[in-house]
KEDRENTOR-868336 format. One line per 2 residues: number of its first residue (from 1); their letters; for each residue x, y, z of C-alpha. Coordinates in steps of 0.2 Angstrom, whole numbers, plus 5000, padded with zeros to 4 digits. Each point is the difference from the previous one (the first is absolute). Last residue first. Layout:
BEGIN
NUM) a) X:Y:Z ~ ...
//
This chain:
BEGIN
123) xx) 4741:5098:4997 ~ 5015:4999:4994
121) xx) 5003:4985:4989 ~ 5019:4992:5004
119) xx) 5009:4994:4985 ~ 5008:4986:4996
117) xx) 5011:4999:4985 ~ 5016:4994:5006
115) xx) 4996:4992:5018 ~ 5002:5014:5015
113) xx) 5009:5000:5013 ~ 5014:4991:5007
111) xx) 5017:5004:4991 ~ 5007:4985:4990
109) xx) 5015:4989:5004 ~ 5010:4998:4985
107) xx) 5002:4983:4998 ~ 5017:4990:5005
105) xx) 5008:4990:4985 ~ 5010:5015:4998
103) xx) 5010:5003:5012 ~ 5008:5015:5002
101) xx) 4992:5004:5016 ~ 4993:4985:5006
99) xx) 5004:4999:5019 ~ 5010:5019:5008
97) xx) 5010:4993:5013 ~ 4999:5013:5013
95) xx) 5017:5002:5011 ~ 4998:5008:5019
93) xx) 4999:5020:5001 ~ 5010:5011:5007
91) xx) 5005:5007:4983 ~ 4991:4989:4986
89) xx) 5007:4983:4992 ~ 4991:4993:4985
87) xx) 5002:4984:4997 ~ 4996:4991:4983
85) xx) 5002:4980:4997 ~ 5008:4992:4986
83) xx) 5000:4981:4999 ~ 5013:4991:4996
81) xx) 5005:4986:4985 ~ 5008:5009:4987
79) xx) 4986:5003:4990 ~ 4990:5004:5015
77) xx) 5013:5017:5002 ~ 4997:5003:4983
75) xx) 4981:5000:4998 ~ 5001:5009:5018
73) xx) 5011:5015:4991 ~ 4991:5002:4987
71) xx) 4983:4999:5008 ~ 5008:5015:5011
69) xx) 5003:5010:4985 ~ 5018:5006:4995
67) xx) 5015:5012:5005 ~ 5018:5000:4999
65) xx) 4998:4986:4986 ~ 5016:4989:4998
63) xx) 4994:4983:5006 ~ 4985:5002:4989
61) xx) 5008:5002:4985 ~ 5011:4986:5002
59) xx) 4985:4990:5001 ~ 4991:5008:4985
57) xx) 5017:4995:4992 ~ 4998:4982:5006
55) xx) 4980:5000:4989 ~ 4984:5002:5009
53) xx) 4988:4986:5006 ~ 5004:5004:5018
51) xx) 5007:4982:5006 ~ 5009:4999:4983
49) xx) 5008:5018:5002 ~ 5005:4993:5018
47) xx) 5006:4985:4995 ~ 5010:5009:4986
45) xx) 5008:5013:5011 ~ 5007:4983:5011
43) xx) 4995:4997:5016 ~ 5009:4994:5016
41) xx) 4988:5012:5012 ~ 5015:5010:5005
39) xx) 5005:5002:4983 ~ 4980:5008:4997
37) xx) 5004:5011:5015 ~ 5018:5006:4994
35) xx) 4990:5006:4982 ~ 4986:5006:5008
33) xx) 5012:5013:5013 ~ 5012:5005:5011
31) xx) 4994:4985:5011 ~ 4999:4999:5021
29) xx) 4997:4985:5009 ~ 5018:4996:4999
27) xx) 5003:5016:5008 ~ 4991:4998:5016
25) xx) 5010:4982:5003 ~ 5016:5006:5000
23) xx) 4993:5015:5009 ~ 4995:4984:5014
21) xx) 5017:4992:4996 ~ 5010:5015:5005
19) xx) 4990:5003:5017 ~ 5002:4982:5004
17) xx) 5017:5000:4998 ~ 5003:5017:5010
15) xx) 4989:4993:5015 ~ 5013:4981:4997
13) xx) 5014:5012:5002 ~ 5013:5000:4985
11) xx) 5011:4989:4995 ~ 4987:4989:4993
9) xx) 4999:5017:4986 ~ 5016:5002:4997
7) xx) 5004:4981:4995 ~ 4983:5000:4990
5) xx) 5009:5017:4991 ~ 5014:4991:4994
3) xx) 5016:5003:5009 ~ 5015:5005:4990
1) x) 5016:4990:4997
//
């Protein structure tokens, strides 16, 4: 009879274990997509169409788009219960988490100048 893989892996040194249990642990945090996130998260299609207002399909919908608007994207990922945040890694340069972007219930903040409809008189 075969060895299962637990039985290879405690065979192995403990530096080796530890190696295969921290990629272990990298991959978990990764998801191919919506679909696996929202299973992650325990929740159905139709809690998340309810948490959204829109109907499953809509749901569906959204877990199959290659592309879609960031406020689409937070609406879904606080439907299921997270909270999306942006990071935008540059070369040589540490991560910048971009605040707001895609969210809607942030204002626009406005240039500094002038009001609408002042004027300035020349003199």
């Amino acid at each position: 009879m075969g060895r299962s893989i637990d039985q290879v892996i405690a065979s192995l040194p403990r530096d080796q274990q530890e190696q295969i249990e921290a990629r272990y642990d990298e991959l978990r945090q990764e998801v191919e997509g919506l679909r696996e996130l929202r299973q992650i998260a325990g929740k159905a299609q139709e809690d998340v169409a309810a948490a959204l207002n829109i109907k499953q399909p809509s749901v569906s919908k959204i877990e199959n788009q290659a592309d879609m608007y960031l406020s689409t994207l937070r609406g879904y990922v606080e439907a299921i219960g997270g909270k999306l945040e942006l990071t935008v890694k540059l070369p040589a340069r540490p991560p910048v988490r971009i605040e707001h972007l895609g969210d809607l219930t942030q204002p626009a903040a406005k240039p500094p100048g002038r009001r609408a409809g002042s004027r300035r008189r020349l003199a």
